[in-house]
C-alpha positions as a Markdown table, in Angstrom:
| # | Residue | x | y | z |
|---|---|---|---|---|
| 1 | Unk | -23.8 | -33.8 | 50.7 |
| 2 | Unk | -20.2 | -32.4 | 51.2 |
| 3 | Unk | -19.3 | -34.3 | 47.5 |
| 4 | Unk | -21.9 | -32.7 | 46.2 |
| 5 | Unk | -21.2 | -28.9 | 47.5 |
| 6 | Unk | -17.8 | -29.3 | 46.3 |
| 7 | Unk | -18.7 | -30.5 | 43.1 |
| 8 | Unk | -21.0 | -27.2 | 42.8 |
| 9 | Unk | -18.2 | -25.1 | 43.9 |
| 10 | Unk | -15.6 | -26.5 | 41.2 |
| 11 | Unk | -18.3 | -26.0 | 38.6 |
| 12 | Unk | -18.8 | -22.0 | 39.5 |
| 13 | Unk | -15.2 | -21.3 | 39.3 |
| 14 | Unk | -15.4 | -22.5 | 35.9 |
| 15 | Unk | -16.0 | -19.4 | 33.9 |
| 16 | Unk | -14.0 | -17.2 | 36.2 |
| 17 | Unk | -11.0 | -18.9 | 35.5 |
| 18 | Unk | -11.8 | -19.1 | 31.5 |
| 19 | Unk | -12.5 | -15.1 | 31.8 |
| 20 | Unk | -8.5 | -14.9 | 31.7 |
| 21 | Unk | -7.8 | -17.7 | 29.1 |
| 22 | Unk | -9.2 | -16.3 | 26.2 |
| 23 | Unk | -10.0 | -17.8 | 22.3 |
| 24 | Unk | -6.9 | -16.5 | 21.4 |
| 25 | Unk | -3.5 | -15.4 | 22.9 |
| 26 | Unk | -0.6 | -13.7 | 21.0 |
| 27 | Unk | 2.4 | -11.3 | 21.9 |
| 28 | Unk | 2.4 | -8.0 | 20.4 |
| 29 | Unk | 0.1 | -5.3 | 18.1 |
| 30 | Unk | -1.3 | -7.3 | 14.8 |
| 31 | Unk | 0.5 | -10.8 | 16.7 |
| 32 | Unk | 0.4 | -13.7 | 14.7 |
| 33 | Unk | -2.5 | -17.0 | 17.6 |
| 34 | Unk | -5.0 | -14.4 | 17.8 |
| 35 | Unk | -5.5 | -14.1 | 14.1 |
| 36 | Unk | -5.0 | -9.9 | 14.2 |
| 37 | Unk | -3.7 | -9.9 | 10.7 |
| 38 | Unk | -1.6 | -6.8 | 11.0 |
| 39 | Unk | 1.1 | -6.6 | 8.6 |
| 40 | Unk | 3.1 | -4.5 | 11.0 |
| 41 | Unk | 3.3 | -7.1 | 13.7 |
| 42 | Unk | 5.1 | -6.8 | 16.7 |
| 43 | Unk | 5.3 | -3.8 | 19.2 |
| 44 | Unk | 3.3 | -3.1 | 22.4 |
| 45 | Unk | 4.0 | -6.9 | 23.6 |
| 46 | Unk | 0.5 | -7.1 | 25.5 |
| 47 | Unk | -1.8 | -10.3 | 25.6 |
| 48 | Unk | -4.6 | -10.0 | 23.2 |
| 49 | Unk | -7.7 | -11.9 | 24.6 |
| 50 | Unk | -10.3 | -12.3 | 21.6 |
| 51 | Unk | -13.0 | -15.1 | 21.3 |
| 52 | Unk | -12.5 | -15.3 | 25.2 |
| 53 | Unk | -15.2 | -15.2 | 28.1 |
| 54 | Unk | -15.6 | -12.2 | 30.0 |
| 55 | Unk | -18.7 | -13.5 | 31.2 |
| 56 | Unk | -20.0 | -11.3 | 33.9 |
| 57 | Unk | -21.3 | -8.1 | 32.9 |
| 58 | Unk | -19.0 | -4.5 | 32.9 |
| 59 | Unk | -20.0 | -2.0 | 35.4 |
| 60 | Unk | -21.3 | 0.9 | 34.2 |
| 61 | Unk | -19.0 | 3.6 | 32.7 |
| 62 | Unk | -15.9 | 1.1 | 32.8 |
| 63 | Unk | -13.7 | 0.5 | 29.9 |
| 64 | Unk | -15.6 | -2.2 | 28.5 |
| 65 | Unk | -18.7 | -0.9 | 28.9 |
| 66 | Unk | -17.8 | 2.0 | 26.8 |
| 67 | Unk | -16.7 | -0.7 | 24.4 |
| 68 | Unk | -19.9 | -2.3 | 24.4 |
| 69 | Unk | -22.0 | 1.4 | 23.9 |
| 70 | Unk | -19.3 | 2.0 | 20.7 |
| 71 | Unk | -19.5 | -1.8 | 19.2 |
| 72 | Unk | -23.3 | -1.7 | 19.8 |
| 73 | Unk | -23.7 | 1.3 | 17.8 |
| 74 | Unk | -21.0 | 0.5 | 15.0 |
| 75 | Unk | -22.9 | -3.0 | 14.4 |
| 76 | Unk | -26.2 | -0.6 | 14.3 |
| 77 | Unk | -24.7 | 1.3 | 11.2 |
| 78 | Unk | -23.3 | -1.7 | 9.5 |
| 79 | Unk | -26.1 | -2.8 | 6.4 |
| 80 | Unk | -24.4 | -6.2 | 5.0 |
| 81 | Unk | -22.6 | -8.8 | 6.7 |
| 82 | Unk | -21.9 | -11.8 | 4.4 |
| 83 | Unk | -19.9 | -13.3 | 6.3 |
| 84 | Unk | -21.9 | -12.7 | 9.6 |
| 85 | Unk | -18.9 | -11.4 | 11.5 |
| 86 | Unk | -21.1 | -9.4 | 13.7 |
| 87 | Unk | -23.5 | -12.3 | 14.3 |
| 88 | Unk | -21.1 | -12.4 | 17.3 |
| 89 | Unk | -21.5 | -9.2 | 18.7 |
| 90 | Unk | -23.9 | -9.9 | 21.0 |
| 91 | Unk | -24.0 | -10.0 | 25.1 |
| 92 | Unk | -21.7 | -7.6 | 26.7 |
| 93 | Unk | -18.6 | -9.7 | 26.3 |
| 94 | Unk | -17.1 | -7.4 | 24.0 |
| 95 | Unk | -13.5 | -9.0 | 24.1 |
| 96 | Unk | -15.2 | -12.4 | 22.9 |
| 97 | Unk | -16.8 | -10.6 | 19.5 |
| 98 | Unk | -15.0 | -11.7 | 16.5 |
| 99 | Unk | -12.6 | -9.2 | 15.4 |
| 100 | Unk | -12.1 | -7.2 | 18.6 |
| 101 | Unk | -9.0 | -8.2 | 20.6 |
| 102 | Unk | -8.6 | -6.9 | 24.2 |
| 103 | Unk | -5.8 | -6.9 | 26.4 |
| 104 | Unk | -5.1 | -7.1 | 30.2 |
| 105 | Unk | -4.4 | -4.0 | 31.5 |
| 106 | Unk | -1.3 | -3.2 | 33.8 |
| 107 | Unk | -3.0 | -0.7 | 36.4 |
| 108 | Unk | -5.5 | -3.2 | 37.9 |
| 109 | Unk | -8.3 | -1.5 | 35.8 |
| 110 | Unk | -9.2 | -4.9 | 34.6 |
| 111 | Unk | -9.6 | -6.2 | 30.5 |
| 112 | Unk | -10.0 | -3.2 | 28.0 |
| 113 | Unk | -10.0 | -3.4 | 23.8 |
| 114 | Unk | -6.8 | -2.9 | 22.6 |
| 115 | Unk | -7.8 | -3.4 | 18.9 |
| 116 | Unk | -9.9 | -4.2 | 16.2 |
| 117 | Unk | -9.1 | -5.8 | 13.0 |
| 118 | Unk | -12.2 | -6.7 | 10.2 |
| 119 | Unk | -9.9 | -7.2 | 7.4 |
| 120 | Unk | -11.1 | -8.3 | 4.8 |
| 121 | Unk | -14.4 | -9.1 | 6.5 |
| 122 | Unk | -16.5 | -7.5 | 3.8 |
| 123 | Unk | -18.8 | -5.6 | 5.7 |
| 124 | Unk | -20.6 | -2.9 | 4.2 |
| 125 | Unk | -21.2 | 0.2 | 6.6 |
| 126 | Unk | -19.9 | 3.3 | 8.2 |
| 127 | Unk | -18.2 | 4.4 | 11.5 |
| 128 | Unk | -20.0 | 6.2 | 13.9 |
| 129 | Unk | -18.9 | 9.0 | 16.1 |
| 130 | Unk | -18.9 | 6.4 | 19.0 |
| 131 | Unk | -16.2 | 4.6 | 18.1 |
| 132 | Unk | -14.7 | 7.4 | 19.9 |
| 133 | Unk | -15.4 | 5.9 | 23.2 |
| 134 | Unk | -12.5 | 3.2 | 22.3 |
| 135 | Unk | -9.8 | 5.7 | 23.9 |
| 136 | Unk | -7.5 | 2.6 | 24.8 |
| 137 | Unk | -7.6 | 1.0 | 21.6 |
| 138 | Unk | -3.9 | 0.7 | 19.8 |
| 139 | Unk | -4.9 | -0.9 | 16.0 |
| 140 | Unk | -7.9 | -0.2 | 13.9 |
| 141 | Unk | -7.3 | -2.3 | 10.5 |
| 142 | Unk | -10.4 | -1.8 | 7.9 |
| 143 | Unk | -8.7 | -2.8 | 4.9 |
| 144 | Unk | -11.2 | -5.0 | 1.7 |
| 145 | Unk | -14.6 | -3.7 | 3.4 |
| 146 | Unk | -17.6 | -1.4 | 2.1 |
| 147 | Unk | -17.5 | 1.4 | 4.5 |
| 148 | Unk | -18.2 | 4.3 | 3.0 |
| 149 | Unk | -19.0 | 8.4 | 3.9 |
| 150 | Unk | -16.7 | 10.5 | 5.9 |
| 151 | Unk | -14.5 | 9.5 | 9.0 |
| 152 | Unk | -15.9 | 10.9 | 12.2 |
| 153 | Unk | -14.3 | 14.2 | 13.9 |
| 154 | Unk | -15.1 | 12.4 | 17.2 |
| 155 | Unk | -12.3 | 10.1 | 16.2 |
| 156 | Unk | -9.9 | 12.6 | 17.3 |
| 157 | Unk | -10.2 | 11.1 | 21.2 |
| 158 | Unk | -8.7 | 8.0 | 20.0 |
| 159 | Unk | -5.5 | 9.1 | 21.7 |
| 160 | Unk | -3.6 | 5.5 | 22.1 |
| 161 | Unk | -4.3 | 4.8 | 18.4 |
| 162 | Unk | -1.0 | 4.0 | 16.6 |
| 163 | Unk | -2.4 | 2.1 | 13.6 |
| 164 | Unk | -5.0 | 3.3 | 11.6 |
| 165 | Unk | -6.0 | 1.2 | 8.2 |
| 166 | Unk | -8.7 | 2.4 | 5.9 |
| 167 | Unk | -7.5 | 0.9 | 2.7 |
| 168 | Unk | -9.5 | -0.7 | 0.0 |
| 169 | Unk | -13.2 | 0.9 | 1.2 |
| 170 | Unk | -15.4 | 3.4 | -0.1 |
| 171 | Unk | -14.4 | 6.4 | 1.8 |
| 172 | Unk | -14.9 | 9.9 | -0.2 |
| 173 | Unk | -14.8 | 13.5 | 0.6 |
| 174 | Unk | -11.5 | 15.5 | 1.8 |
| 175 | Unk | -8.5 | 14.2 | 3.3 |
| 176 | Unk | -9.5 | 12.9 | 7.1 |
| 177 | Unk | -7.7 | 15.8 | 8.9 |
| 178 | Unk | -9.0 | 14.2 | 12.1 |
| 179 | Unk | -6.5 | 11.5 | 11.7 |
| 180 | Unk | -3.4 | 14.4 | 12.1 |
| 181 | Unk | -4.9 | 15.1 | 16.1 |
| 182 | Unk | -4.5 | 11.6 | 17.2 |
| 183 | Unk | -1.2 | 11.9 | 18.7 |
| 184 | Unk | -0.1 | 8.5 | 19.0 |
| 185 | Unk | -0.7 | 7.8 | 15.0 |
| 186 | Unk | 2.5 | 6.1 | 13.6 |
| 187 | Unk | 1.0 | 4.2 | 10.6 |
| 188 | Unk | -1.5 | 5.3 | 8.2 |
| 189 | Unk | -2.9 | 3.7 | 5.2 |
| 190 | Unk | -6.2 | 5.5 | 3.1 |
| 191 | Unk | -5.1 | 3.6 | 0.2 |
| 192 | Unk | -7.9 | 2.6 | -2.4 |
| 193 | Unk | -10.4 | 4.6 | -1.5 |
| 194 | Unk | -12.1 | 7.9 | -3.3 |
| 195 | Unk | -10.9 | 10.6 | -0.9 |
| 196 | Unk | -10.3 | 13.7 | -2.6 |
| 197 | Unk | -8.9 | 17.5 | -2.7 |
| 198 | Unk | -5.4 | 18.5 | -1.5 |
| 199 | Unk | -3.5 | 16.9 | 1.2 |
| 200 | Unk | -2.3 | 19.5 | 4.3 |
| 201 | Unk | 0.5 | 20.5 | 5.3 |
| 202 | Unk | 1.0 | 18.9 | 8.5 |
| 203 | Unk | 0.8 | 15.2 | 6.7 |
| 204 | Unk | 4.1 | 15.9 | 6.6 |
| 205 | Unk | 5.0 | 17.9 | 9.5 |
| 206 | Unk | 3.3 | 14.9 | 11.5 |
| 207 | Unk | 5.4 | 11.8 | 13.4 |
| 208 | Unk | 3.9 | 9.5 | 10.8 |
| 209 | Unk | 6.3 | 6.8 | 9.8 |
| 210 | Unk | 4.3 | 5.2 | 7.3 |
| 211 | Unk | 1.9 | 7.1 | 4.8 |
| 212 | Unk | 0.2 | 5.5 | 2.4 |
| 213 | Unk | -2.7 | 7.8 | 0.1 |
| 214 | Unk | -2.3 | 6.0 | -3.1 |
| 215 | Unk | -4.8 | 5.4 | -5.4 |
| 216 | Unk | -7.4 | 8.3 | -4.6 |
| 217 | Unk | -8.2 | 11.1 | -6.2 |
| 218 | Unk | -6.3 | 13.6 | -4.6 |
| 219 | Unk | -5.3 | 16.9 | -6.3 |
| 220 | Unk | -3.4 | 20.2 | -6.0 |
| 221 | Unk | 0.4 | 20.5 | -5.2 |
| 222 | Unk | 2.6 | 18.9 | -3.0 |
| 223 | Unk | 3.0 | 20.8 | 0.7 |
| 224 | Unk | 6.3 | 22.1 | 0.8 |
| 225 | Unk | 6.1 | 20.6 | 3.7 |
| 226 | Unk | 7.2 | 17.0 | 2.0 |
| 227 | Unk | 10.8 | 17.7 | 3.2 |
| 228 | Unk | 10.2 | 17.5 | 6.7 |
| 229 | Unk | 7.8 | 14.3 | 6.9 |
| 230 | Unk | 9.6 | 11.5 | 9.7 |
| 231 | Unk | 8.3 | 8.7 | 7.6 |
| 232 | Unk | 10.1 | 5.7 | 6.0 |
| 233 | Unk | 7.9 | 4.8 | 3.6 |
| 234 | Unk | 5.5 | 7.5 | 1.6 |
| 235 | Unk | 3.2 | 6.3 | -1.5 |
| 236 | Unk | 1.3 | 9.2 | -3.1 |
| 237 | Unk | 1.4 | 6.9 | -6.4 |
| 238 | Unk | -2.0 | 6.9 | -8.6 |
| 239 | Unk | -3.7 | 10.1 | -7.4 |
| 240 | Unk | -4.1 | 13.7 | -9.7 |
| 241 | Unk | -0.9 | 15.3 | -8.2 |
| 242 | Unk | 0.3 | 18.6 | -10.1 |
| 243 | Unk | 3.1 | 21.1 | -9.9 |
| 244 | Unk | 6.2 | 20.3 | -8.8 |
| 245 | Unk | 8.7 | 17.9 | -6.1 |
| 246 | Unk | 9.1 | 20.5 | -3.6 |
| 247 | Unk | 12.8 | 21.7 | -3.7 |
| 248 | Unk | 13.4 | 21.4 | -0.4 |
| 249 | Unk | 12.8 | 17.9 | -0.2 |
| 250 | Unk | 15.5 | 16.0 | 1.1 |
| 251 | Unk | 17.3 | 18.2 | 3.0 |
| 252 | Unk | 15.8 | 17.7 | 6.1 |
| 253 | Unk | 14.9 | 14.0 | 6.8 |
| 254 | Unk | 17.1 | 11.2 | 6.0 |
| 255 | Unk | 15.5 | 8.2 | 7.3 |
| 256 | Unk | 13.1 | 7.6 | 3.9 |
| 257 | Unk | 13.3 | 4.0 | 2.1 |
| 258 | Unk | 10.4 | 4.1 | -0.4 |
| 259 | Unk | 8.6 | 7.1 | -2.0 |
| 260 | Unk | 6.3 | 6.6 | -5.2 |
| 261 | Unk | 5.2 | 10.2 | -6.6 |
| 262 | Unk | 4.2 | 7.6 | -9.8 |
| 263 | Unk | 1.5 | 8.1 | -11.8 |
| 264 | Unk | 0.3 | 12.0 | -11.2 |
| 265 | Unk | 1.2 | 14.9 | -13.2 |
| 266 | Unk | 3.7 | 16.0 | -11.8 |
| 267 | Unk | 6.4 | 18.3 | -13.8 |
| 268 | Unk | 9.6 | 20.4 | -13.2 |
| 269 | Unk | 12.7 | 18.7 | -12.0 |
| 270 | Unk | 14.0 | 16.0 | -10.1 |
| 271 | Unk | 15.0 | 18.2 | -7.1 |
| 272 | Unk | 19.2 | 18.0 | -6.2 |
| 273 | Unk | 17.7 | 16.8 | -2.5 |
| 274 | Unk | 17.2 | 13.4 | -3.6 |
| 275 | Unk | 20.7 | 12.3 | -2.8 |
| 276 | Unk | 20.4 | 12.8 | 1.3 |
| 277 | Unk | 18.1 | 10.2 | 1.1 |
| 278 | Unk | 21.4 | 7.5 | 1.8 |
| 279 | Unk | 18.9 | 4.7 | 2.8 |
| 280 | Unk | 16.6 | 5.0 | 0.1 |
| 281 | Unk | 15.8 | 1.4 | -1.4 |
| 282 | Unk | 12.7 | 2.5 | -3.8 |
| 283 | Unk | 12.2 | 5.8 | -5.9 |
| 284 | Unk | 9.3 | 5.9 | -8.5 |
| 285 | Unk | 8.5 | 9.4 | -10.4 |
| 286 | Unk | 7.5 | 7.2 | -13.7 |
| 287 | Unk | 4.3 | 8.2 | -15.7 |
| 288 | Unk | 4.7 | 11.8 | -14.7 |
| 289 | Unk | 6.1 | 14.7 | -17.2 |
| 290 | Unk | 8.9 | 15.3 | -15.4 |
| 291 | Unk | 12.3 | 17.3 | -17.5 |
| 292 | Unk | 15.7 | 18.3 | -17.3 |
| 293 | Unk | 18.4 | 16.3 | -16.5 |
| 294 | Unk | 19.2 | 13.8 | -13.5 |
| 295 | Unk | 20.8 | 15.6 | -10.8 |
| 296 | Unk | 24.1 | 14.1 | -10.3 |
| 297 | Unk | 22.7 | 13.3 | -6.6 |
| 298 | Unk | 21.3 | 10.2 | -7.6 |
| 299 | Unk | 24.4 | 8.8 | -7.2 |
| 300 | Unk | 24.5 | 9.0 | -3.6 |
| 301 | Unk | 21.1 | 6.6 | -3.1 |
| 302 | Unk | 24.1 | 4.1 | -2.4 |
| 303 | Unk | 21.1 | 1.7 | -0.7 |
| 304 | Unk | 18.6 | 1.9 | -3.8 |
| 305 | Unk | 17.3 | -1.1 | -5.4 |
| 306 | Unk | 14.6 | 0.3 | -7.9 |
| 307 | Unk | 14.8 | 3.1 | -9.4 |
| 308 | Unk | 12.3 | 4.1 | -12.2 |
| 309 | Unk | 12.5 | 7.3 | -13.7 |
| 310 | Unk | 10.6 | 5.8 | -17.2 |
| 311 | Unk | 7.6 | 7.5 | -18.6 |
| 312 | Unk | 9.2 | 11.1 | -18.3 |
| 313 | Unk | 10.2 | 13.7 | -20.0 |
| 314 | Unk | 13.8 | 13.7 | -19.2 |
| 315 | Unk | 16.3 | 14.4 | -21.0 |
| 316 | Unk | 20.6 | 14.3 | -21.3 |
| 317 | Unk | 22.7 | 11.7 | -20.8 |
| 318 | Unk | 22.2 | 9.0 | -18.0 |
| 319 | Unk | 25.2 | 9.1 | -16.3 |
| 320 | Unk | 28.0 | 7.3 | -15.0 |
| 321 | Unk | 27.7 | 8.1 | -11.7 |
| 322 | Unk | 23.9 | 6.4 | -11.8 |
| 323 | Unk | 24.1 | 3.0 | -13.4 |
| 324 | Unk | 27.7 | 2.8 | -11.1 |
| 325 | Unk | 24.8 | 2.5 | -8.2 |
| 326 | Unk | 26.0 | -1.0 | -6.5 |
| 327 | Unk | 22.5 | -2.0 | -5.2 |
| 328 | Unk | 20.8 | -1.4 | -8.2 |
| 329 | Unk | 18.0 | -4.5 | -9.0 |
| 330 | Unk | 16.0 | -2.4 | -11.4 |
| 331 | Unk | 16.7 | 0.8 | -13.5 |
| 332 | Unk | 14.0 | 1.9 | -15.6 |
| 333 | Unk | 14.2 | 5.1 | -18.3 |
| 334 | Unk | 12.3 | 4.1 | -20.6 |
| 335 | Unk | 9.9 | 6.5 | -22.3 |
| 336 | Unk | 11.8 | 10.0 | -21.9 |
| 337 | Unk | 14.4 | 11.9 | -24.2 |
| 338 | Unk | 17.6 | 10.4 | -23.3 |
| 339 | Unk | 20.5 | 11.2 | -25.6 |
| 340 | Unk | 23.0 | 9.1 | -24.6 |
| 341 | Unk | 24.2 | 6.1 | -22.3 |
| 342 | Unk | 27.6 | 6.5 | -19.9 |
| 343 | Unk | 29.7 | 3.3 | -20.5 |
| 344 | Unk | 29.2 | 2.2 | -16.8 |
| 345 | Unk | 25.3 | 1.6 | -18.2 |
| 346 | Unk | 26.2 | -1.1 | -20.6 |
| 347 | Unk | 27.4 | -3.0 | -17.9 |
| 348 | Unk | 24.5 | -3.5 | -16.2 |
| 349 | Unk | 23.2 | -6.1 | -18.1 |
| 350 | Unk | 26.1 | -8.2 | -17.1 |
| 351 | Unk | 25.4 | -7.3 | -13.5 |
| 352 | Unk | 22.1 | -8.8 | -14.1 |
| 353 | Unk | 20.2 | -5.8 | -13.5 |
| 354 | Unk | 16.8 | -5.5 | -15.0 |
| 355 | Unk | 17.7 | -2.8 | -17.5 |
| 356 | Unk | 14.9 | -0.6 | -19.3 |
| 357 | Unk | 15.8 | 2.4 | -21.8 |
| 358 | Unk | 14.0 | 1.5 | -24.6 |
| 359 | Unk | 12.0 | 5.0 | -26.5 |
| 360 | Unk | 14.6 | 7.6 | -26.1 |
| 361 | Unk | 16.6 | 9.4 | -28.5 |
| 362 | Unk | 19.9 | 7.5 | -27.9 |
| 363 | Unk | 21.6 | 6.9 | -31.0 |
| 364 | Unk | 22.6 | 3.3 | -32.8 |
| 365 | Unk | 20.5 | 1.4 | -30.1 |
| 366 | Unk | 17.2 | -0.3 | -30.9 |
| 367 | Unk | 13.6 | 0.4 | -29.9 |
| 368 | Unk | 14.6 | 4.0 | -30.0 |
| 369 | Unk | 11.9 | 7.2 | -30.7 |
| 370 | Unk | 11.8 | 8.5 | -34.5 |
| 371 | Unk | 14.5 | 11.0 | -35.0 |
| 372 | Unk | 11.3 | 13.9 | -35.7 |
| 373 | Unk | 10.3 | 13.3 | -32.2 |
| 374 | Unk | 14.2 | 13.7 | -31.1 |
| 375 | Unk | 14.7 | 16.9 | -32.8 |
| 376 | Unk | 13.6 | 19.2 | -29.7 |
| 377 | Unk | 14.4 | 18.6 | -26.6 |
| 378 | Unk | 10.8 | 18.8 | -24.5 |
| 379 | Unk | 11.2 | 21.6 | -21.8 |
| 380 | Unk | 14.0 | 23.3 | -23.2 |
| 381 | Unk | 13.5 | 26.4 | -21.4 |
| 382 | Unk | 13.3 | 24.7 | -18.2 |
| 383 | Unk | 16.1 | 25.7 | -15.3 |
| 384 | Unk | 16.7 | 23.0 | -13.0 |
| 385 | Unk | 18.5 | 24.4 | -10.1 |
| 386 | Unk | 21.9 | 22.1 | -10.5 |
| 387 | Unk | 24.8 | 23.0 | -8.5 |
| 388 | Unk | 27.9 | 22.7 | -10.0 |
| 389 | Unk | 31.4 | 21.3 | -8.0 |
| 390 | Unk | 34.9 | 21.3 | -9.2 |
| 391 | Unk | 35.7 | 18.3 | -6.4 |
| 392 | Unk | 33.9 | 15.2 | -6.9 |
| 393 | Unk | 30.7 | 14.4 | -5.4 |
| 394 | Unk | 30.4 | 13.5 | -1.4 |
| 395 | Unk | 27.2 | 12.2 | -0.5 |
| 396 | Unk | 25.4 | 10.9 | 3.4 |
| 397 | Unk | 25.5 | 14.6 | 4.1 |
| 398 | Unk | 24.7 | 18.0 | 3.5 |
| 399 | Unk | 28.5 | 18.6 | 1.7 |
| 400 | Unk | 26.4 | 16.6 | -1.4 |
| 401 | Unk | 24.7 | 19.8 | -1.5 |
| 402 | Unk | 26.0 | 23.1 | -1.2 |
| 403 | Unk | 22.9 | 25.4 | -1.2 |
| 404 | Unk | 20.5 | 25.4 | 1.2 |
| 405 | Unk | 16.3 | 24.9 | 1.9 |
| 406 | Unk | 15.9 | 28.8 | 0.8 |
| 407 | Unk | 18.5 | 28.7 | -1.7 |
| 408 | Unk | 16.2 | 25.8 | -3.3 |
| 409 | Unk | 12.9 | 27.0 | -2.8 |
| 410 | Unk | 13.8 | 29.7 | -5.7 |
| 411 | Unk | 14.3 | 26.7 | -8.6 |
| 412 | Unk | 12.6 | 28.4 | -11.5 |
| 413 | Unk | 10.7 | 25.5 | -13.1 |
């Protein structure tokens, strides 16, 4: 009788002690055992615990219950699941659902969802407003589904969320203000999706360091607003952008790596700004109708390895002071109005530097426009705001540029 009592005993403490083990256990948001698939890995260094066994039910109006009323309702909005991810979500073990990762919690609260990634799970749906009820989660990653509609207002009470991906989905309508109240929001990525109208002002005024709205259908002019974004990376490339590159931009953030304005309509000029940007790696205005010269400035982007200014409208020579970049990996002009090329650019092809100038007006060299199409310069009238120095060029710093935001913001286009 006693072997058998103990036996009994051994076999009850079972599932408590797999409650903490878990399917899956990684370090970090998007870690690598858990299968999060985050691109961004690495950060809050907290134990995911997804696939586990949470296996006695969450009292009433504790974390994971709320998980399991905002899962429940989510899985009630989705209409296709080919791949049956959300066969799983069933029972009110919410941190053992496929996709949903939870983490142990450092007050003595117990297990809560610390994220949520369905990438590339397919799943055809929307999100509901009671997603909202997920106030712990960190990471929400949506990217290659079929959600469509609008994103909830209720999302605004996600107040730990610091990773929001929409990309690749159906989404329409304006741009998801909501996203700008979640305070904790560091990374966000609407990419590929048919969101539309103009973008606000405080996208940029936000602590966003990644901002990626590419391939939309967003309109209207740039917020002046561009020169103070925090980010490192910015894509606005493949949406209906018009007007011009703010002037002020550059001259008060520094920390920018990669910005692609390509593919828009954007006109005007290059603004002199660009050159503050010291850690700049990638800068792509192509396919826009962008004139006047290159600002001089370019030559401070010390760190830049592609740089495509092709599909312009540009004219003058291309200078010195640009193909003399030392990081260069890839310089594209091709398709502008170009009269000329500095001596330093011939040596680029020795330098093995991919090297594109091809259709411009630059005489004796090959694969050049007809000389009718060189024989007016295209926005002759425009008036890019250059300024001119007698002492050569110093860049990392404002003495690159001797006007200021205001002086700027008058650039007659």
């Amino acid at each position: 009788m006693e072997n058998w009592l103990l036996a009994l005993l051994l076999l009850l403490a079972m599932p408590i002690e797999a409650a903490y083990v878990g399917g899956g256990v990684s370090m970090g948001v998007g870690g690598g055992n858990a299968g999060v698939g985050s691109e961004r890995g690495g950060g809050a260094g907290s134990v995911w615990m997804g696939g586990g066994g949470i296996n006695t039910p969450a009292p009433a109006g504790s974390r994971l219950s709320n998980a399991y009323t905002a899962l429940q309702a989510w899985k009630s909005a989705v209409t296709d699941d080919p791949n049956k991810i959300m066969e799983t979500w069933v029972g009110s073990d919410v941190c053992s659902y496929k996709g949903v990762f939870c983490s142990d919690s450092q007050d003595g609260m117990g297990p809560f969802v610390a994220g949520i990634d369905l990438n590339r799970a397919n799943v055809q749906g929307t999100l509901v407003n009671e997603l909202s009820l997920l106030t712990d989660m960190t990471l929400l990653h949506l990217n290659s589904n079929r959600f469509l509609g609008s994103v909830p207002n209720t999302l605004r009470d996600l107040s730990s969320l610091q990773e929001l991906d929409l990309s690749n989905n159906q989404f329409s309508g304006p741009f998801p203000a909501v996203v700008l109240e979640m305070p904790n929001l560091i990374y966000l990525d609407l990419r590929f999706n048919s969101f539309s109208g103009p973008i606000p002002e405080d996208l940029f005024n936000s602590k966003l360091d990644a901002i990626l709205v590419n391939n939309n259908n967003f309109e209207g002019e740039l917020p002046q607003s561009l020169g103070n974004s925090q980010a490192s990376l910015i894509n606005l490339a493949n949406n209906k952008f018009s007007g011009s590159i703010p002037a002020g931009f550059g001259l008060m953030a520094s920390k920018l790596k990669e910005i692609l304005f390509l593919n828009n309509q954007l006109s005007g000029c290059i603004p002199e700004g660009i050159g503050l940007f010291t850690e700049m790696k990638v800068f792509d205005v192509s396919y826009n109708s962008l004139m006047g010269h290159l600002p001089d400035t370019l030559s401070c982007l010390s760190q830049v390895e592609v740089l495509n200014l092709g599909h312009n409208r540009l004219s003058g020579e291309l200078p010195n002071l640009v193909c003399s970049l030392k990081s260069l990996m890839n310089l594209t002009v091709a398709y502008n109005f170009l009269s000329g090329l500095s001596q330093e650019c011939t040596k680029l092809f020795f330098r093995s530097v991919g090297f594109d100038f091809s259709v411009n007006c630059i005489p004796n060299k090959d694969m050049q426009r007809p000389q009718p199409e060189c024989s007016s310069t295209p926005g002759g009238g425009l008036s890019c705001l250059r300024i001119p120095s007698a002492q050569p060029l110093v860049c990392g710093g404002t003495a690159a540029l001797s006007g200021t935001a205001s002086d700027l913001a008058f650039e007659s286009p």
